[in-house]
C-alpha positions in Angstrom: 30.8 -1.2 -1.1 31.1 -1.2 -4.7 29.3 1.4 -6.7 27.7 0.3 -9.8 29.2 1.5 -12.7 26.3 2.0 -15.5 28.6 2.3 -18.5 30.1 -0.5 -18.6 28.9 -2.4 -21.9 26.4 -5.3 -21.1 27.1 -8.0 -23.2 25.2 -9.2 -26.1 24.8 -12.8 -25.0 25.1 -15.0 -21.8 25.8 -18.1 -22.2 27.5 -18.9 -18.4 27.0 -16.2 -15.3 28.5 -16.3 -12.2 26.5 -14.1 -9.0 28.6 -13.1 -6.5 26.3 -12.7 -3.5 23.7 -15.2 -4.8 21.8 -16.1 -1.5 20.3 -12.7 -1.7 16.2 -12.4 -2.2 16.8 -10.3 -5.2 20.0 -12.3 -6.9 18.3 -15.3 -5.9 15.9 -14.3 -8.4 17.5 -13.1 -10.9 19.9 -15.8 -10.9 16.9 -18.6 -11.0 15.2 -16.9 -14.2 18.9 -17.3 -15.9 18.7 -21.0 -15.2 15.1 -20.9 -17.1 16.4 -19.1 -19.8 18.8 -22.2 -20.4 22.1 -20.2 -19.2 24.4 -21.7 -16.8 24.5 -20.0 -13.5 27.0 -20.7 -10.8 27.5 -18.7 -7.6 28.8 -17.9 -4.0 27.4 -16.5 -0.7 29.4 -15.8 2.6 27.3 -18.3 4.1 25.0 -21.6 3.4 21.1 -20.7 3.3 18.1 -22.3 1.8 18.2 -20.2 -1.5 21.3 -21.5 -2.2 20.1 -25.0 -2.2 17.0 -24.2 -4.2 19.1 -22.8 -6.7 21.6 -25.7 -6.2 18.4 -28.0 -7.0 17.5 -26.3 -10.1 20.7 -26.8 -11.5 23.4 -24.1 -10.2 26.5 -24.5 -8.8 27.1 -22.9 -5.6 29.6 -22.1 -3.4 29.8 -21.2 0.4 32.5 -18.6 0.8 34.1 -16.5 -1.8 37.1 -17.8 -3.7 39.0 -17.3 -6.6 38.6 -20.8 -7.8 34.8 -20.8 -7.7 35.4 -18.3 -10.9 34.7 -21.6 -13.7 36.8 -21.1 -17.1 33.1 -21.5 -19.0 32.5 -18.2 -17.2 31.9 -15.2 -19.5 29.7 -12.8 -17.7 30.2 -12.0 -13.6 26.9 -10.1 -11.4 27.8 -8.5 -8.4 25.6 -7.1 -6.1 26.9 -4.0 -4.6 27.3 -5.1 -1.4 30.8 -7.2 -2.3 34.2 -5.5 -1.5 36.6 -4.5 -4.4 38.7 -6.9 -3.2 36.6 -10.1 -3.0 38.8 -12.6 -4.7 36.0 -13.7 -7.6 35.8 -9.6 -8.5 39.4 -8.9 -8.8 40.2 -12.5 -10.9 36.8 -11.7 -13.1 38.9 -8.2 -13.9 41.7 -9.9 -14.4 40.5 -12.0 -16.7 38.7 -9.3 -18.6 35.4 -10.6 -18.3 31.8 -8.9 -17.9 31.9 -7.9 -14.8 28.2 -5.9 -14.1 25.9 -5.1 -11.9 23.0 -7.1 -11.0 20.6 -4.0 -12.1 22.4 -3.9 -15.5 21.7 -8.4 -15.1 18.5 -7.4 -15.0 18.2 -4.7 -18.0 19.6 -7.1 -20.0 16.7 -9.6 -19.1 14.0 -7.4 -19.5 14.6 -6.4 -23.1 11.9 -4.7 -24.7 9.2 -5.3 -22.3 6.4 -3.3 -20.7 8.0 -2.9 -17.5 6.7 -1.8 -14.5 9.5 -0.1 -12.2 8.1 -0.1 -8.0 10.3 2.4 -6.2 10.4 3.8 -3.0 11.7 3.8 0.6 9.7 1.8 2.1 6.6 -0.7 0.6 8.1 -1.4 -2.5 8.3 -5.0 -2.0 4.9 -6.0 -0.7 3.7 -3.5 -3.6 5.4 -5.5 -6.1 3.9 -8.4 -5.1 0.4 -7.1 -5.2 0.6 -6.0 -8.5 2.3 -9.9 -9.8 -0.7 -11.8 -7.4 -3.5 -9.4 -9.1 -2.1 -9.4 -12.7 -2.0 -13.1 -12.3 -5.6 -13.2 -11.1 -7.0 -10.9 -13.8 -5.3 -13.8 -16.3 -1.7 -11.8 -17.1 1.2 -13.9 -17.0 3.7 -11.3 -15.7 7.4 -11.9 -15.5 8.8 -10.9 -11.9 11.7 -9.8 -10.1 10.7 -8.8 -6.7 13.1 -7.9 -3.2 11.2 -10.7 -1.2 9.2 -13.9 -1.7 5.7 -14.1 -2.7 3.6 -16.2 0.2 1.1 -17.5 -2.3 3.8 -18.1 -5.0 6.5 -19.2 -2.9 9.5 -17.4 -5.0 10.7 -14.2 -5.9 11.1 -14.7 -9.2 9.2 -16.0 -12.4 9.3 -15.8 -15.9 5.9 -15.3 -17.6 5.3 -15.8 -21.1 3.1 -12.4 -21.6 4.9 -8.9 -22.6 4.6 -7.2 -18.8 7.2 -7.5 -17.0 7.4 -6.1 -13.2 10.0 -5.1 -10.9 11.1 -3.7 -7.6 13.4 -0.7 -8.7 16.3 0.4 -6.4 16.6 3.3 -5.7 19.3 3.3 -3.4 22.6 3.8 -5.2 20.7 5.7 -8.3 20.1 2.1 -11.1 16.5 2.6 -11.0 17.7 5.3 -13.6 18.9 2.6 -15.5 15.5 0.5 -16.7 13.7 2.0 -19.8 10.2 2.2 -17.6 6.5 1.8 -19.1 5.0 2.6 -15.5 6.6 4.0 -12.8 5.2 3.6 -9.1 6.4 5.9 -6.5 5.6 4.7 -3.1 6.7 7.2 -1.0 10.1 9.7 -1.1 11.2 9.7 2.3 15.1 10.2 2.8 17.7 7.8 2.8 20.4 6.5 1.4 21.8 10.1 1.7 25.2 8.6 1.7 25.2 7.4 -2.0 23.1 11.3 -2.9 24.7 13.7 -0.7 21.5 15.9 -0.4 17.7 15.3 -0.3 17.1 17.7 -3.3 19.5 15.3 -5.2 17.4 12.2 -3.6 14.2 14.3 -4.8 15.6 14.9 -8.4 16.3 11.7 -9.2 12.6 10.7 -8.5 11.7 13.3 -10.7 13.7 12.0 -13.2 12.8 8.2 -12.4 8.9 9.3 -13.1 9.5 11.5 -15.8 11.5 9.1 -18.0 8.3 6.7 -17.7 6.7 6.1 -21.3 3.0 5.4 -20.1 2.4 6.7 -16.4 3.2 7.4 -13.1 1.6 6.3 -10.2 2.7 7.6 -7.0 1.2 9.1 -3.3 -0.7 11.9 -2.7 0.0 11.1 1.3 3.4 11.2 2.0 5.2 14.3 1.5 8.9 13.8 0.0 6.1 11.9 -3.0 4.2 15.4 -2.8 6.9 17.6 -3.1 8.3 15.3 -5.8 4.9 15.6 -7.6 6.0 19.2 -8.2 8.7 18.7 -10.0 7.0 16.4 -12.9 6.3 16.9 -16.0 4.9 13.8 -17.0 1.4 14.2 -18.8 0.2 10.9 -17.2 0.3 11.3 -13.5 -2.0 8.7 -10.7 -2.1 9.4 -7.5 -3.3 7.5 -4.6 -3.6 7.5 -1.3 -6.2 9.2 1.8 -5.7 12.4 0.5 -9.2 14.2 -0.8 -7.7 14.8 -3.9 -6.1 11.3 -4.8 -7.3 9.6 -8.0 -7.0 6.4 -6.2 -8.5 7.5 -3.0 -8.5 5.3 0.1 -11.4 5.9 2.9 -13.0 4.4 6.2 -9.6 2.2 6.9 -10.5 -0.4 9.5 -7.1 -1.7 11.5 -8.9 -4.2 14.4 -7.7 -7.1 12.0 -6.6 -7.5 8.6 -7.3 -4.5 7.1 -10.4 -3.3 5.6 -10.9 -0.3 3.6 -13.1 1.6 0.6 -11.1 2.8 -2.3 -12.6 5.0 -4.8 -12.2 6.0 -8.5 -14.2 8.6 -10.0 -17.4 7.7 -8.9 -17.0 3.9 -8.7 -15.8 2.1 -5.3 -15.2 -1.0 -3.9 -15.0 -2.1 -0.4 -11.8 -4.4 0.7 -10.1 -6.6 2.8 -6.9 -7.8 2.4 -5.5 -10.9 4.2 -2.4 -9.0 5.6 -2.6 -6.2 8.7 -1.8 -2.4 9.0 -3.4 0.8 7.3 -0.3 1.1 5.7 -0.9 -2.0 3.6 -4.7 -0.2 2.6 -2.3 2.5 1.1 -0.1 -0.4 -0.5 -3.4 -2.0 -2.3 -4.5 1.8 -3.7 -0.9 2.5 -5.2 -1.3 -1.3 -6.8 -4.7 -1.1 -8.3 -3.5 2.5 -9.8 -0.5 0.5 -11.5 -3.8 -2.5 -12.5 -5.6 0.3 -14.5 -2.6 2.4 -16.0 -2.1 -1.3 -17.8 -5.4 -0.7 -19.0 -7.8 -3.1 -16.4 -10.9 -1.9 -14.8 -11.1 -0.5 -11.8 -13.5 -2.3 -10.0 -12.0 -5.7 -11.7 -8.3 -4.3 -10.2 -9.6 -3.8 -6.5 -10.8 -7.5 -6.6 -7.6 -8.9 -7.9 -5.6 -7.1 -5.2 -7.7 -8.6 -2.6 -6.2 -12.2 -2.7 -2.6 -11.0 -1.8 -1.4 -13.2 0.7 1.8 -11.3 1.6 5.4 -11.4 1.0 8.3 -13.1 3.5 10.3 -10.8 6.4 7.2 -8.7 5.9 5.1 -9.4 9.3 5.8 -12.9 8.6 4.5 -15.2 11.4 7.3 -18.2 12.1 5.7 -19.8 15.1 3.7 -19.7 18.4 5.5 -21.6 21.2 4.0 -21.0 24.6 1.4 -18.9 23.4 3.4 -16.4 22.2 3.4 -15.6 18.3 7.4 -15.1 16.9 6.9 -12.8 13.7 9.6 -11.3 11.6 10.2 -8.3 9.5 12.4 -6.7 7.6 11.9 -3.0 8.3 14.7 -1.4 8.5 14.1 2.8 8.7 12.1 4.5 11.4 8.9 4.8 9.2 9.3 1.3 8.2 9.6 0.0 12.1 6.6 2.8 13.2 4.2 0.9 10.1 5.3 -2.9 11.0 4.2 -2.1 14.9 1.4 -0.2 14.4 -0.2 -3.1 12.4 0.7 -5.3 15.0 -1.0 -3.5 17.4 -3.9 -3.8 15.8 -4.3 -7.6 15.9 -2.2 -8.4 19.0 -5.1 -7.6 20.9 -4.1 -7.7 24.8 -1.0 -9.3 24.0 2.3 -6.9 24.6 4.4 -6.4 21.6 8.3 -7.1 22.4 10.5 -5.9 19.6 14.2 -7.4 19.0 15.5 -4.8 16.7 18.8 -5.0 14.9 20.0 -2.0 13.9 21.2 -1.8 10.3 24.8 -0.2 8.9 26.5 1.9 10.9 26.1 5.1 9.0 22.1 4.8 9.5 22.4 4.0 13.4 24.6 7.0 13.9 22.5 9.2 11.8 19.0 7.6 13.0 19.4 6.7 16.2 17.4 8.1 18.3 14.4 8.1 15.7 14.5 4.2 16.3 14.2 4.9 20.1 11.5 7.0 19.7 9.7 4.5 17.5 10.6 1.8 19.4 9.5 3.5 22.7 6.3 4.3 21.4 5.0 1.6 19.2 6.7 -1.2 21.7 6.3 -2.6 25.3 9.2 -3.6 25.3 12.4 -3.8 22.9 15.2 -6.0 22.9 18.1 -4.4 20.9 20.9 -6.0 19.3 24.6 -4.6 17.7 24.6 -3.1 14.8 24.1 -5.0 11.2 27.2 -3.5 9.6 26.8 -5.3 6.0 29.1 -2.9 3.5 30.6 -0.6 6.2 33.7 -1.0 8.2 32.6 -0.4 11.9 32.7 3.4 13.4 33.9 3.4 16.6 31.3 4.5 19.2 28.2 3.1 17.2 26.4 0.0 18.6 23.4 -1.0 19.5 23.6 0.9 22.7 23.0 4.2 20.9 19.6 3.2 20.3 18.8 1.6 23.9 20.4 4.6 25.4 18.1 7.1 24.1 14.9 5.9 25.4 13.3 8.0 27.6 12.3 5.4 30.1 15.3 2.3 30.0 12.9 0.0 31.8 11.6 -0.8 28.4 14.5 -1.5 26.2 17.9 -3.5 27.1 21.1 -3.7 24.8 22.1 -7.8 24.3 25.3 -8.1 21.8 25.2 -12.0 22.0 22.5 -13.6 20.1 21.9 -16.6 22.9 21.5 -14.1 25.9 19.1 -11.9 23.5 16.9 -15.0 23.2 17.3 -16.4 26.6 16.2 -13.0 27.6 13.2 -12.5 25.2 12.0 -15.6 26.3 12.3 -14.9 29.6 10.0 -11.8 29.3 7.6 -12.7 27.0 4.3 -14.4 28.2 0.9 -15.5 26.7 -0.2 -13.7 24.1 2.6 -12.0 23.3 4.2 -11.1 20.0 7.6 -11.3 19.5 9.0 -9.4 16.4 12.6 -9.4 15.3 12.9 -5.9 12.8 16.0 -5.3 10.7 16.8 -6.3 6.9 20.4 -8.3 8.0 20.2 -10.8 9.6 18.2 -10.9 12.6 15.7 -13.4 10.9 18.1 -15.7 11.7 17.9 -15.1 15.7 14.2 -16.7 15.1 15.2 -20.4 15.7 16.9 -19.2 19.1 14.2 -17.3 20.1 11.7 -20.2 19.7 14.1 -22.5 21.2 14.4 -20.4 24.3 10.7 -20.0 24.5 10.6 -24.1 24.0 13.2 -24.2 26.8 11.6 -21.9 29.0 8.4 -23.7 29.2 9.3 -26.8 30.0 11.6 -25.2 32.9 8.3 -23.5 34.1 6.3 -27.0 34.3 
């Protein structure tokens, strides 16, 4: 992994930038709202995807493997993600060549310029957050500019550049460059710990929240529910704090949250309230909405007028995104990745598989975070699941660690009649299939790549059916 380094000079002007690690969500993006800007983007991904050929349709050029000669002579400004190795070939010639070499956070400072930004930041939420506030800006008639983690359903990007002064983001808070953005409006989701390896400690973790909220100009919004948000409360001294959540004391206070469906809630403020449903499941998504609307009237819009324009979000993809029914049973996907995120993506499930089972195929993300996490996910999974289906371990920037698979998350259940460990992708699906029945939901959990097991598991189900007639 490459850590950003936040002092390197950004330049002045762009005239041709190359992304390295363009198929991602987030460098997708960013890399689509250069090519509006008029700036000539090329790019390279370890493997083909559909991103890349949007992109490639809009005018990029785009590479399927990193090279040294994908590096173009016009190039004079490189973006990295921090997911790259120092010695991927485009890096180390970029160096060599002395050109801007940055990090796609410092990309995206440069983009932003002077305006009202709204940073979203937390663990988990962050993403479908994001794109609440963009769908309910864009319904009260703002013209937002956008950089969000994931796609918008209703919008069908990531990305988009708007032509009034707010301009909204998912902040990172991962390897510390949600520092780096000069914030109107901070939203805190929720604090929980992670990323421990980049801050060493959770009071680092915590103080960088702290800092995160208290550099904002105009506000922060953040929970009065979860309690690494709580205890970073304590530590602000912002004179413009919002929270939200079920708490009694929240100033955005979610009540009477109905699950049996999509999800249907009252929210108050002050003595006004408005009673919601949202078109997306899980109570977690109620708590989503209150943090959104609290970001809708720190901009300045009315309450009531905020609650209705968060209604219409439709959702974001790899966030309980349905792919297909095959046999009856209903193949979702997701991208949660943390023990909290996997507990929040079932339990909403749950509530609308009705007698259905719910089979989880879990992939468990970077070694460090299996080792360290492992049997939280067995506990969640155990308890939220009927049945779980668990994969090897996603090891995106880390070098494997001997001893950690997959099988130190099926090994921990309680009861292994509910879980078994499948390296290969086929025989995972084969075996899904082979378990699943009708009504059943099938949910693949993990942000690597596990999404793309989907295909086989439908396949399989397909296969399976016609075996049975």
């Amino acid at each position: 992994m490459i850590r950003p380094d936040l002092s390197l000079p950004i330049p002045e002007n762009i005239e041709a930038a190359h992304f390295i690690g363009i198929g991602g969500s987030g460098m997708s993006g960013l890399a689509r709202m250069f090519l509006e800007r008029g700036i000539r983007v090329s790019g390279s991904d370890r493997a083909d995807s559909p991103g890349l050929r949007q992109l490639e349709a809009l005018g990029a050029t785009v590479y399927v493997g990193h090279e040294a000669s994908n590096l173009g002579d016009d190039v004079d400004t490189v973006v990295h993600t921090g997911a790259i190795w120092p010695e991927n070939p485009e890096f180390v010639l970029a160096k060599q060549r002395g050109l801007h070499v940055i990090h796609r956070s410092q990309a995206l400072h440069w983009f932003i310029g002077g305006r009202r930004l709204v940073s979203i930041a937390g663990a988990h939420g962050k993403t479908t957050s994001t794109g609440m506030v963009v769908t309910a800006l864009q319904a009260l008639g703002v013209d937002p500019t956008f950089v969000n983690g994931g796609v918008i359903a209703q919008l069908g990007v990531s990305s988009g550049s708007g032509a009034d002064d707010v301009f909204v983001i998912e902040a990172d808070e991962s390897d510390g460059t949600f520092l780096l953005y000069d914030t109107s409006i901070a939203l805190i989701t929720n604090v929980d710990p992670d990323h421990l390896d980049h801050w060493g400690s959770r009071d680092a973790f915590d103080a960088a929240f702290a800092e995160f909220a208290n550099s904002a100009r105009e506000a922060v919004v953040i929970s009065s529910d979860d309690e690494g948000a709580v205890s970073v409360r304590a530590r602000l001294t912002h004179e413009n704090v919002v929270s939200f959540g079920e708490a009694a004391d929240a100033d955005i206070r979610v009540t009477d949250i109905v699950t049996d469906g999509p999800v249907r809630f009252t929210v108050r403020h002050g003595v006004a309230a408005a009673e919601i449903q949202l078109a997306v499941p899980g109570a977690h998504n109620a708590i989503n909405a209150a943090g959104a609307i609290g970001v809708l009237v720190a901009l300045g819009h009315g309450f009531l007028d905020a609650a209705r324009a968060v209604e219409g979000f439709a959702g974001t993809a790899r966030r309980f995104e349905l792919h297909d029914v095959v046999r009856g049973v209903s193949v979702y996907d997701d991208y949660a990745h943390h023990p909290t995120e996997v507990a929040a993506a079932l339990a909403a499930a749950r509530t609308v598989v009705g007698d259905g089972r719910i089979i989880a195929l879990h992939q468990p993300h970077t070694y460090s975070r299996t080792q360290a996490m492992f049997q939280e996910f067995a506990d969640v999974l155990e308890s939220h699941a009927d049945h779980t289906v668990v994969l090897d371990v996603y090891g995106a920037r880390e070098d494997p660690v001997e001893g950690v698979t997959g099988a130190l998350v099926s090994e921990a259940f309680a009861e292994p009649e509910h879980v078994h460990f499948v390296a290969d992708w086929q025989d995972a699906a084969d075996y899904t299939a082979s378990v699943a029945r009708d009504g059943d939901f099938v949910i693949t959990l993990g942000c690597g790549n596990v999404n793309l097991i989907v295909p086989q598991v439908l396949d399989a189900l397909a296969r399976t059916s016609s075996a049975g007639e």
